[in-house]
C-alpha positions in Angstrom: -76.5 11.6 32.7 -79.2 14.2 31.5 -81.8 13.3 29.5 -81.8 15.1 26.1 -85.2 16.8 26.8 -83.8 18.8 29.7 -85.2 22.6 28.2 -81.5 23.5 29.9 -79.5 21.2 27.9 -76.7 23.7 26.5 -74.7 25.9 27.9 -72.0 28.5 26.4 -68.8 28.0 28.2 -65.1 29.5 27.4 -61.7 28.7 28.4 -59.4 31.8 28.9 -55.5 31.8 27.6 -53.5 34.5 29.2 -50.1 35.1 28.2 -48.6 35.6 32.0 -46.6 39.0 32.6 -44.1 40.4 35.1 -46.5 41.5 37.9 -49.6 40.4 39.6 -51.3 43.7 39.1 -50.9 43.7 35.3 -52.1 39.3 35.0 -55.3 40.5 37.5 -56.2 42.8 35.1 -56.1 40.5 32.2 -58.1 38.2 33.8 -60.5 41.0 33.9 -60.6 42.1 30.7 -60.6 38.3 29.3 -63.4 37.1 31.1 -65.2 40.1 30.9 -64.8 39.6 26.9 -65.8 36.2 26.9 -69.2 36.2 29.2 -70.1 39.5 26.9 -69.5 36.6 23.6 -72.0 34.9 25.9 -70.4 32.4 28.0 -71.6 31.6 31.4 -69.2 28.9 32.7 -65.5 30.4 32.5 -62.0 28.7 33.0 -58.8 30.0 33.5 -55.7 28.4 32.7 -53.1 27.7 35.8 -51.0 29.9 38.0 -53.1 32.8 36.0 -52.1 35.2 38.3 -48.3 34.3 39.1 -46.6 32.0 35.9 -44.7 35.1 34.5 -43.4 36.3 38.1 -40.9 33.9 38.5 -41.0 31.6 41.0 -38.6 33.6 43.4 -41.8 35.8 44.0 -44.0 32.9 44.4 -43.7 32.5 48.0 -45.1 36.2 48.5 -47.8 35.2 46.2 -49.3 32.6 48.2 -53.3 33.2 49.6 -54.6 31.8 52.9 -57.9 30.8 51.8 -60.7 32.9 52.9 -64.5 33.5 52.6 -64.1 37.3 52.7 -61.2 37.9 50.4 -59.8 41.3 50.7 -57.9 43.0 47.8 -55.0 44.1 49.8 -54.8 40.7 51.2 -56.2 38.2 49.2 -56.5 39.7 45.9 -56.3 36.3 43.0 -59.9 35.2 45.6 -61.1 38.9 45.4 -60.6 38.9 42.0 -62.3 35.5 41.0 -65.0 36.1 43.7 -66.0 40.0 42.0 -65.9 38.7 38.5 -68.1 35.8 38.9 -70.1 37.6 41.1 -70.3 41.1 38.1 -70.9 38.7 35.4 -73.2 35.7 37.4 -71.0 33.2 35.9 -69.1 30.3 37.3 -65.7 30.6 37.5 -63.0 28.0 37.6 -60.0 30.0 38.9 -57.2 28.3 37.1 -54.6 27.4 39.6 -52.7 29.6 42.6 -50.7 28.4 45.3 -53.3 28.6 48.7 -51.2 28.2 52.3 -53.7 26.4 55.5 -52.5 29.7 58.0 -50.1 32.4 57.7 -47.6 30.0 59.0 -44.8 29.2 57.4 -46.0 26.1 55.3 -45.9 24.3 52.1 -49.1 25.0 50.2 -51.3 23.5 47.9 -51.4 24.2 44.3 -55.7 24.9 44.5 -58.3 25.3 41.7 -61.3 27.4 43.7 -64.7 27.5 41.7 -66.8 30.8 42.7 -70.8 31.0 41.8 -73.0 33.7 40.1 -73.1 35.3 43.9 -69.3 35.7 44.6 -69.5 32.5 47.0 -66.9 29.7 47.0 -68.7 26.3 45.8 -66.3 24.2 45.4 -62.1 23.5 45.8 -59.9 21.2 44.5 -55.9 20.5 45.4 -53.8 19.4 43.1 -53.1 15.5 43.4 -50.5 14.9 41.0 -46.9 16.9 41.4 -44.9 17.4 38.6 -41.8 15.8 38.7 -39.3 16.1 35.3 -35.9 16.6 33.8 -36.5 17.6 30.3 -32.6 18.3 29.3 -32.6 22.1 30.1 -35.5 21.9 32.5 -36.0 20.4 35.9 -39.1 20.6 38.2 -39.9 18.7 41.0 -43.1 20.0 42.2 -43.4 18.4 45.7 -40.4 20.2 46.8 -42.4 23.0 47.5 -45.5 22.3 47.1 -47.8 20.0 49.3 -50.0 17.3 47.6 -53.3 17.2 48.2 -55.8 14.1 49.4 -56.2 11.6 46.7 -59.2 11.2 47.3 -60.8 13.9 46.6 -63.3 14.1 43.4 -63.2 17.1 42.0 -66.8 17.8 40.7 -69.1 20.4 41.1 -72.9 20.4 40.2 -74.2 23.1 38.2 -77.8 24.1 37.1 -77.4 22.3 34.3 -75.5 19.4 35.0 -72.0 18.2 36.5 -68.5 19.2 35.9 -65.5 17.9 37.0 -62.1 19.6 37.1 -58.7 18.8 37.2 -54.8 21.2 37.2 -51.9 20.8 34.1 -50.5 17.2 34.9 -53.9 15.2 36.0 -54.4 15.6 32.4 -51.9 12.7 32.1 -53.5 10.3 34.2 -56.6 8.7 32.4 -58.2 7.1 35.9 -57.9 10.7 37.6 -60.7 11.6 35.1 -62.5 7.9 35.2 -63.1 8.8 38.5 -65.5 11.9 38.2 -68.4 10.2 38.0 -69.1 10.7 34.1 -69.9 14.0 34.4 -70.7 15.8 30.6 -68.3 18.6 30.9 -64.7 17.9 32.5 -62.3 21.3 32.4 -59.0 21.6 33.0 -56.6 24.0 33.9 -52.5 24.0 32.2 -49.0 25.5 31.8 -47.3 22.8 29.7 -44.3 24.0 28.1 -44.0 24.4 25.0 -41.4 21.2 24.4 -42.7 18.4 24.6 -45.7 19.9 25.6 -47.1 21.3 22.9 -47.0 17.6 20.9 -48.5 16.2 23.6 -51.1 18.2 24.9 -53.8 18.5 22.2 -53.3 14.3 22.2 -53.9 14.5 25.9 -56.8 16.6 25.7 -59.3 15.0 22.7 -58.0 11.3 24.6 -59.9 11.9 27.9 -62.8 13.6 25.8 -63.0 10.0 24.0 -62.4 8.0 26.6 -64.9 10.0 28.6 -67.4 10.6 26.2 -68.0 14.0 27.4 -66.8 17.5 26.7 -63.4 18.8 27.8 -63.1 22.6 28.3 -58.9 23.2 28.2 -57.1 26.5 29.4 -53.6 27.0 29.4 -51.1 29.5 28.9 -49.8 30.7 25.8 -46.9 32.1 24.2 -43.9 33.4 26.2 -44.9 34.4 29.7 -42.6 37.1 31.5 -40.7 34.5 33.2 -38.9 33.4 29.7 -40.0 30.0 29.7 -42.5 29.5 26.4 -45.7 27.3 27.0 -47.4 25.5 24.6 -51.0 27.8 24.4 -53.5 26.0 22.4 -56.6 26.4 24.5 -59.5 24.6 23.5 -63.2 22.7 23.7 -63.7 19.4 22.7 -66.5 17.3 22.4 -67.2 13.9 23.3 -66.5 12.4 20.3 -62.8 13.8 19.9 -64.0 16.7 17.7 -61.8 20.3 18.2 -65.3 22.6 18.8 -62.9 25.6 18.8 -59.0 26.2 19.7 -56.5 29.2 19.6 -53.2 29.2 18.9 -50.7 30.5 21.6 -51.8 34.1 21.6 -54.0 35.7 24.5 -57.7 35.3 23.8 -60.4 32.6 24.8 -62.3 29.7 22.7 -65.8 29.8 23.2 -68.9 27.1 22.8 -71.8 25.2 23.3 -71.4 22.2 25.6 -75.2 20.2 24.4 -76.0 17.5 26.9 -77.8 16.3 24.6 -75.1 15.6 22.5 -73.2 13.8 25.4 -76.5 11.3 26.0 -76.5 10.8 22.1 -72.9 9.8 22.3 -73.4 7.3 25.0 -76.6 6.2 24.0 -74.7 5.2 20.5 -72.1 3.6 21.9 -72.0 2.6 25.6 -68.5 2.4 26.1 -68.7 3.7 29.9 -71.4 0.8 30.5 -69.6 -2.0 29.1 -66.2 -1.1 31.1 -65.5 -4.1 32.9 -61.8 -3.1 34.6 
């Protein structure tokens, strides 16, 4: 936990929400031009919301979609890693690359649905797979994620340690699952990457959100997608920051756009300083 005195106590982050369209070439340039708009607002920690590059494809095309992961993406080859690996490294942000679907080889293999976090130099610093597969039947819609995708080790902790401080990081469903975020080590600033749809998403999601913010008592940076992606299948939007007391810092709607703020460590030490909730946990 920082102390409040550290001179690099706040930091301007955003959360991107993209409204996903038809092609991969048209949702790499949004991404662009969204978190181009949001580190020129300021920000210097940027998240995107899941399956950025692929959600309005359809998921007949996601098979040809899949990346081998790689520490020299190439456009032609790799282009959602070139793409998060140029922009962080053009703007000297972090980025938190949403969600895409990364394979081990060229093989013929399930893959993992993967969060990768680039630095202000273009490098990979940190990866996280996807621990906790969808599996539903709302009525008209019914997913069961493992079928085709692989799950990844449980016990991995998804955190990453910035200049300032620690983040941890989770993908659309861990948001359900109140021990997945217990278990990154209190960190002050916990992101996560969605595409809920929009019933009963959109009910629950916001709930979801300001719970493990409360529970936490840190900040929770949200990305999802919004509106009506290309693949006809509406997704509850509503992108936003919250603070460790529960408090909505900004939020959009379901339209394309980012929120933007201030995560204050100072305000996260204050918090738990006030009330020590995390200390006296005796489960």
């Amino acid at each position: 936990m920082a102390n409040p005195q550290d001179s690099e106590r706040t930091v301007t982050v955003a959360a991107v929400q993209m409204v996903s369209m038809a092609t991969l070439d048209e949702n790499l340039e949004a991404a662009r031009r969204l978190v181009g708009e949001a580190t020129a607002a300021g920000a210097s920690v940027v998240v995107l919301p899941a399956f950025w590059g692929m959600l309005g494809c359809g998921r007949q095309a996601w098979p040809c979609l899949c990346e081998v992961l790689t520490s020299c993406p190439a456009l032609a080859v790799h282009p959602m890693q070139h793409y998060l690996s140029a922009l962080a490294k053009l703007h000297a942000i972090y980025l938190f690359g949403g969600s895409m679907l990364v394979k081990p080889d060229a093989a013929d293999a399930k893959p993992t649905c993967t969060t990768l976090v680039y630095g202000p130099t273009g490098d990979l610093v940190a990866r996280y797979d996807k621990v906790h597969l969808l599996k539903c039947n709302l009525g008209r819609t019914e997913h069961d994620e493992a079928a085709s995708t692989l799950q990844g080790d449980p016990k991995q902790v998804p955190i990453v340690d910035l200049p300032w401080g620690r983040v941890g990081f989770g993908i659309c469903y861990d948001i359900c699952f109140p021990e997945f975020f217990r278990a990154l080590a209190g960190a002050p600033l916990m992101t996560i990457s969605a595409a809920f749809p929009k019933q009963p998403g959109a009910i629950q999601w916001e709930t979801l959100v300001r719970a493990r913010a409360i529970e936490n008592q840190c900040y929770v940076l949200a990305a999802a997608q919004g509106g009506k992606p290309a693949n006809g299948h509406p997704v509850s939007g509503r992108s936003m920051l919250v603070d460790p007391w529960g408090t909505i810092v900004a939020k959009l709607d379901d339209e394309e756009g980012f929120v933007l703020g201030a995560v204050d460590l100072s305000v996260v030490y204050t918090v738990r300083t006030m009330l020590p909730a995390l200390e006296s946990r005796c489960l």
